[in-house]
C-alpha positions as CSV (number, residue, x, y, z in Angstrom):
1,X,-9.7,-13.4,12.9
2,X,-9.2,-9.6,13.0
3,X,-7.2,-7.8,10.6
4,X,-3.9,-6.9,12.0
5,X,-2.5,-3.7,11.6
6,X,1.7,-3.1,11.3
7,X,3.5,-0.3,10.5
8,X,7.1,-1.0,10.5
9,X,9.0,-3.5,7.4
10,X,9.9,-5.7,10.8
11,X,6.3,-6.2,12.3
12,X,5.1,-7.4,8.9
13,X,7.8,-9.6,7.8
14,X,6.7,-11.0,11.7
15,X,3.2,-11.0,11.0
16,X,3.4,-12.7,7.6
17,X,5.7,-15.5,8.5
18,X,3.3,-15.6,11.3
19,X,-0.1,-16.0,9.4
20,X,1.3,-18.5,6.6
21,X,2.9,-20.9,9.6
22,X,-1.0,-20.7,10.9
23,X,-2.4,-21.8,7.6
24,X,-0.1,-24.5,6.6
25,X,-1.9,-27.7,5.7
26,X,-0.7,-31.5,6.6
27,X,-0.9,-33.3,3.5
28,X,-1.0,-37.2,3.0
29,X,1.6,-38.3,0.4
30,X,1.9,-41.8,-0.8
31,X,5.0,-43.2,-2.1
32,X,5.7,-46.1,-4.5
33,X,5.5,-48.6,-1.5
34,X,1.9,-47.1,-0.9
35,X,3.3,-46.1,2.8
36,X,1.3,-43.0,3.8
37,X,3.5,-40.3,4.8
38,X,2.0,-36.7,5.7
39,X,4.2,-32.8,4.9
40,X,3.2,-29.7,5.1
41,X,1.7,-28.0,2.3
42,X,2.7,-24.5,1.2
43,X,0.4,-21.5,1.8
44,X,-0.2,-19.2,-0.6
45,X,-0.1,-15.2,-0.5
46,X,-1.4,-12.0,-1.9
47,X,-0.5,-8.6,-1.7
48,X,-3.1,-5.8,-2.7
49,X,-0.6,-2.1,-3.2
50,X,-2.7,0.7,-2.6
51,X,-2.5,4.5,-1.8
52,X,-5.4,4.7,0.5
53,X,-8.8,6.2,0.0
54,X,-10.2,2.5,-0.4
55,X,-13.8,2.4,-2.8
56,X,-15.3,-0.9,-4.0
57,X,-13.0,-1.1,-6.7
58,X,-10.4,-1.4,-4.4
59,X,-12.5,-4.0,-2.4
60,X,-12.9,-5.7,-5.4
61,X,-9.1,-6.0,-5.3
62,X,-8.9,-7.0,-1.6
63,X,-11.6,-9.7,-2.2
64,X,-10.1,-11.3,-5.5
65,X,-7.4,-12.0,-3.5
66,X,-8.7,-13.1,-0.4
67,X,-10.7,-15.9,-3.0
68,X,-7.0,-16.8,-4.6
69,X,-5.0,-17.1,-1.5
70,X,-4.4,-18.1,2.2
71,X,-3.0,-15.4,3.5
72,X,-3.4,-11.6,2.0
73,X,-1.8,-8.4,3.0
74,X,-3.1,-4.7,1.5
75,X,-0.6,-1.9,1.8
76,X,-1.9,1.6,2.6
77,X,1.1,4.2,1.3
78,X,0.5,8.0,-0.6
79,X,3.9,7.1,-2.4
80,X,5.5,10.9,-3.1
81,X,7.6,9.3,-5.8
82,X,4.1,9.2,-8.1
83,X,3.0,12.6,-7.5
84,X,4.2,15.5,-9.8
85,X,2.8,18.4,-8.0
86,X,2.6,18.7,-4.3
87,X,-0.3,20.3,-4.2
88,X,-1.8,17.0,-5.8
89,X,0.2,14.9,-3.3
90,X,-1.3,17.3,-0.1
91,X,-4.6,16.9,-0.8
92,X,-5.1,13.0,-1.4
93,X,-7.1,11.8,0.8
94,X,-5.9,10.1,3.8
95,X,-8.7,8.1,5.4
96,X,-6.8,5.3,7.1
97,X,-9.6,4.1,9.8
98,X,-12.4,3.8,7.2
99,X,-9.5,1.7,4.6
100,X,-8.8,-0.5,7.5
101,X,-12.1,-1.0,8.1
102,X,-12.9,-1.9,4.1
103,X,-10.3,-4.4,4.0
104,X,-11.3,-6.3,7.1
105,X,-14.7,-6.4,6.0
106,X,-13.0,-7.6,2.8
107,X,-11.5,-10.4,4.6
108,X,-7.7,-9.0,4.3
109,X,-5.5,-10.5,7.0
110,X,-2.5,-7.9,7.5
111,X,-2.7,-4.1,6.8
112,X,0.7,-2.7,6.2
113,X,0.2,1.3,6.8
114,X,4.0,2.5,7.1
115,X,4.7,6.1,7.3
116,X,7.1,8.1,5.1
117,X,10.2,7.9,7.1
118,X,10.0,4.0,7.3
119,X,9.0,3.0,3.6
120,X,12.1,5.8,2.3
121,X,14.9,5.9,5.4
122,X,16.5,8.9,5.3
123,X,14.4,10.5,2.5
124,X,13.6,9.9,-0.7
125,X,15.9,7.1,-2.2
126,X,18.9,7.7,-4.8
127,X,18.3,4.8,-6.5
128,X,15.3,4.5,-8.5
129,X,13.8,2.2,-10.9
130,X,12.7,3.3,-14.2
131,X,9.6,2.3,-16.3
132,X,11.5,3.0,-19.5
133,X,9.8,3.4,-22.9
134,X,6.1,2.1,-21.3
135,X,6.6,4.7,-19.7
136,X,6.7,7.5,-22.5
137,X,3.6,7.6,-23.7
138,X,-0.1,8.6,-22.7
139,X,0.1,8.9,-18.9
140,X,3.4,9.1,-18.8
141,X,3.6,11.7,-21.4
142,X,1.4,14.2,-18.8
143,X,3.1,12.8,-15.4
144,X,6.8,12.4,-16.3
145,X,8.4,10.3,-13.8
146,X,5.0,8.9,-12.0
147,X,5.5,5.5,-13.5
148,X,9.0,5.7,-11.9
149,X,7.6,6.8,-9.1
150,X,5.0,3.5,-9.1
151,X,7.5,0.9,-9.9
152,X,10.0,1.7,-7.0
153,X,7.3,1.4,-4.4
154,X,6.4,-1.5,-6.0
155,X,9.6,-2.8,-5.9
156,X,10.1,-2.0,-2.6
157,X,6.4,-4.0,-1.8
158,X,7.4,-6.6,-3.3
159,X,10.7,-7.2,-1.4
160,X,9.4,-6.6,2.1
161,X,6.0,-9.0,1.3
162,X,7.7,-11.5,-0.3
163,X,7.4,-14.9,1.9
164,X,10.3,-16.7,2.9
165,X,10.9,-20.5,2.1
166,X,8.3,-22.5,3.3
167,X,8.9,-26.2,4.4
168,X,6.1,-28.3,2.6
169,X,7.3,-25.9,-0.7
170,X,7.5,-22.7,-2.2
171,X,5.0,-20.4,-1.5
172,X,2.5,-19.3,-4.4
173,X,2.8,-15.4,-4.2
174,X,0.4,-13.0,-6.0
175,X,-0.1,-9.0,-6.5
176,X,-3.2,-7.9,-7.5
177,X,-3.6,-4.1,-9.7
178,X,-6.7,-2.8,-10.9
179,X,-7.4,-2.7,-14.7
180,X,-8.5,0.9,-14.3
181,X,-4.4,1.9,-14.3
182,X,-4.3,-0.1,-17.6
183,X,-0.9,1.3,-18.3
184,X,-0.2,0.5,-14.7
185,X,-0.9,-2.7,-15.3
186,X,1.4,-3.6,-18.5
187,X,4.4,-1.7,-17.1
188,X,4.4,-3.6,-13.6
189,X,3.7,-6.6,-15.4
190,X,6.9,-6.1,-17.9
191,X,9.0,-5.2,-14.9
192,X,8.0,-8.7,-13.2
193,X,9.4,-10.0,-16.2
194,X,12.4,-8.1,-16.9
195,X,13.8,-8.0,-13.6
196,X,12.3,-11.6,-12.5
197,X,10.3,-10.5,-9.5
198,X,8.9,-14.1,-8.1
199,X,5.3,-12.9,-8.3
200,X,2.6,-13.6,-10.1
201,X,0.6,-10.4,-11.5
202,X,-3.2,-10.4,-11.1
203,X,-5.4,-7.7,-13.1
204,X,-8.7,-7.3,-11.3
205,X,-11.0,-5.5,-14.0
206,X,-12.7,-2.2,-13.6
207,X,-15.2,-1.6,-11.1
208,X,-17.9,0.9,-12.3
209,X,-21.1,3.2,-10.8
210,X,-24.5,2.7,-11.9
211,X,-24.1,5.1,-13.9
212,X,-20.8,3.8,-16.1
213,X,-18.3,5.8,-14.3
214,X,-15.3,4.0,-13.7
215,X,-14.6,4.1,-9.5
216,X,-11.7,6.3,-8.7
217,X,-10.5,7.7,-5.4
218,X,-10.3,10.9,-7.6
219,X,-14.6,11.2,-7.9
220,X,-14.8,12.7,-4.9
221,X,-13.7,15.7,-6.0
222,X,-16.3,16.0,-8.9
223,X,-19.1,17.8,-8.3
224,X,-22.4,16.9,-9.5
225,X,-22.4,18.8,-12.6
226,X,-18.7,17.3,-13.7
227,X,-19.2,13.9,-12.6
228,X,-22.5,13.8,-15.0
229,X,-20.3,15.5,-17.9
230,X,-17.8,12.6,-16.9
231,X,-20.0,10.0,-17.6
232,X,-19.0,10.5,-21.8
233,X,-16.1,9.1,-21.5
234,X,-17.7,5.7,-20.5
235,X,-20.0,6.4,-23.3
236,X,-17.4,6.8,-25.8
237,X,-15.2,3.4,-24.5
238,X,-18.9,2.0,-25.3
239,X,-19.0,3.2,-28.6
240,X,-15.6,1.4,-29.7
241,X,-16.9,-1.6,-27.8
242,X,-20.5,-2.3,-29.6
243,X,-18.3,-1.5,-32.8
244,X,-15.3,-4.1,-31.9
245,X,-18.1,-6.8,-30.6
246,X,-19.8,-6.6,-34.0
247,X,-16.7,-6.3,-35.9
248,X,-17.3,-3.2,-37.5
249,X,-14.4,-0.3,-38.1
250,X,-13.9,1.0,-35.0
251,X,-13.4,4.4,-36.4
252,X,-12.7,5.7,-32.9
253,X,-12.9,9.5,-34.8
254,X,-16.9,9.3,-33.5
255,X,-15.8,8.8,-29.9
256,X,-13.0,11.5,-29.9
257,X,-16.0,13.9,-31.4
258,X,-18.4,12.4,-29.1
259,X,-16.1,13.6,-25.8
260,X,-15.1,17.0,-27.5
261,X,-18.6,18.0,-27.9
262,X,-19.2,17.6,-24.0
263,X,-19.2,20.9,-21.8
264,X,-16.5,20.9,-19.2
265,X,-14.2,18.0,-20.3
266,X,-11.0,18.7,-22.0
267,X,-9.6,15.4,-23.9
268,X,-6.0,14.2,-23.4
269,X,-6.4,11.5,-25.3
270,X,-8.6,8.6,-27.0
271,X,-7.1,5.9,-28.4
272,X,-7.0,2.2,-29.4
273,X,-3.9,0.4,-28.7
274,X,-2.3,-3.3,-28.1
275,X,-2.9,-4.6,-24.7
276,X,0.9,-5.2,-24.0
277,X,2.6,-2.6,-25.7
278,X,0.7,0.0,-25.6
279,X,1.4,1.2,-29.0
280,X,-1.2,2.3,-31.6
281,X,-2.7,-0.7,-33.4
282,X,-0.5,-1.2,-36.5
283,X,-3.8,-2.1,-38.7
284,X,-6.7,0.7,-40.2
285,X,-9.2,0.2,-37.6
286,X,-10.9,3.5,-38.7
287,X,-12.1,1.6,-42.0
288,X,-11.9,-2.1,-41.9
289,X,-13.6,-4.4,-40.1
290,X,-12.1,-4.9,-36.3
291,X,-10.9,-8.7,-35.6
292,X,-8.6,-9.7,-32.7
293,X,-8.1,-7.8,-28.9
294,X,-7.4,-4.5,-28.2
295,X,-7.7,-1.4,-25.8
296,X,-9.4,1.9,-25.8
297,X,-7.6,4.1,-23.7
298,X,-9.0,7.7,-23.0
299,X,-7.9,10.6,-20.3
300,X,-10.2,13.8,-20.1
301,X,-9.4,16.7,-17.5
302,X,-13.5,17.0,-15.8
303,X,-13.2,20.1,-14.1
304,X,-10.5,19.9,-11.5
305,X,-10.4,16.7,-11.7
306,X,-7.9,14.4,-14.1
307,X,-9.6,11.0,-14.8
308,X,-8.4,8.0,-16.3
309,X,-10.6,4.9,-18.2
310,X,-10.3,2.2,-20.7
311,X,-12.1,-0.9,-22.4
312,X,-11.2,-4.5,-23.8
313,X,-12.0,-4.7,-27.5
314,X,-12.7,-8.4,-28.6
315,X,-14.5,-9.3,-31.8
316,X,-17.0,-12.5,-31.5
């Protein structure tokens, strides 16, 4: 079936109530008196938040979620709230046709592509909701108020996806966030559970060139001599990784040299950290021997561009 395309909060509340009353399933039931009765089995849905600009790591998104649910809608929104400077904001690419196109080919069922005025009703809203200490630190520490920004429209998504009751049961309901945002990730994930959203949260992992670089809407506006200086951050992440696999210190001091001694990228950070708190790893992983999980986390400004990556660390 073609992918259908809404852009108000009403034709998609329509076209989802629509799409999961198509894929409900009869299911036989036997009770204790082994009569065979038949109800209708719940449909499942995902939702893939996006700002546009769709590579294959967003695919990637679109497709793990066509694999874990009946019904799947992808949102295509450039969301103000996240964007510090408008400059940055004007010149993200807004490439709706070919995103459609992408998430049909994907397998995506609704495409909710609302415009400004109808996501935020007269302007941007007064009431917000905050990221709180998550979002302090590393990201949030060079984009003050973008992971604000995120968890509103998230919110917002959220609300006007959610499916309504379902007669054979509740229906299973699942977002799905790229691991590339790791910090992304963790704070949408605490705010699920601090504020009870009914939705699961689904990290898809990283998506990556050929060549190691992680895939980001943001590439496009390397040119061919930054996107190769680019390619040491992936290096560095790997560095940590072999270390981490082997259970060696990580020493992540070699990876922070490794980055500064690369023409034309300027290091924000490099660091290891705990997956769900984000905080620096309370044990010496500069000279003992690495056991457990982690995260490397590093941000780099590659000529005009700001780019974001990160690795699992697991001993074996």
């Amino acid at each position: 079936m073609p992918i259908t395309v809404v852009r108000t909060r009403a034709a998609l509340r329509s076209a989802i109530a629509s799409r999961l009353a198509e894929m409900a399933r009869p299911i036989a039931v036997v009770d204790a008196e082994h009569l065979t009765m038949h109800r209708t089995a719940a449909p499942s849905l995902g939702l893939v938040p996006t700002m546009g600009a769709l590579h294959d790591g967003h695919r990637r998104l679109a497709e793990a979620a066509v694999a874990g649910n009946d019904v799947v809608v992808a949102s295509i929104f450039v969301n103000p709230l996240q964007f510090g400077d408008p400059v940055d904001l004007e010149r993200y690419p807004r490439t709706l046709e070919a995103d459609v196109a992408l998430l049909e080919e994907a397998g995506v069922d609704i495409a909710f592509a609302p415009g400004l005025e109808e996501m935020y009703p007269g302007g941007e809203p007064l009431v917000r909701v905050t990221a709180g200490p998550l979002a302090s630190k590393w990201e949030g520490a060079s984009r003050p108020g973008h992971f604000d920004g995120v968890c509103t429209v998230v919110a917002k998504l959220f609300h006007l996806a959610m499916p309504g009751p379902a007669a054979g049961g509740s229906t299973a309901y699942r977002a799905y966030f790229g691991q590339k945002d790791a910090q992304q990730v963790a704070i949408v994930q605490r705010m699920v559970r601090d504020l009870d959203f009914p939705v699961e949260i689904v990290p898809v992992p990283i998506v990556r060139a050929e060549d190691g670089l992680a895939l980001s809407s943001r590439n496009q506006f390397l040119s061919e001599q930054d996107r190769e200086a680019a390619l040491v951050l992936s290096r560095a992440l790997r560095l940590v990784e072999s270390r981490a696999r082997a259970r060696e210190p990580l020493n992540p001091d070699d990876a922070v040299a490794l980055i500064r001694s690369q023409p034309g990228v300027e290091l924000d950070y490099f660091e290891v950290v705990d997956p769900g708190t984000l905080e620096p790893l309370a044990v010496n992983c500069r000279e003992t021997p690495f056991t457990g999980e982690a995260l490397a986390i590093v941000a780099a400004q590659v000529g005009p561009v700001r780019l974001i990556d990160n690795m699992p660390l697991r001993a074996l």
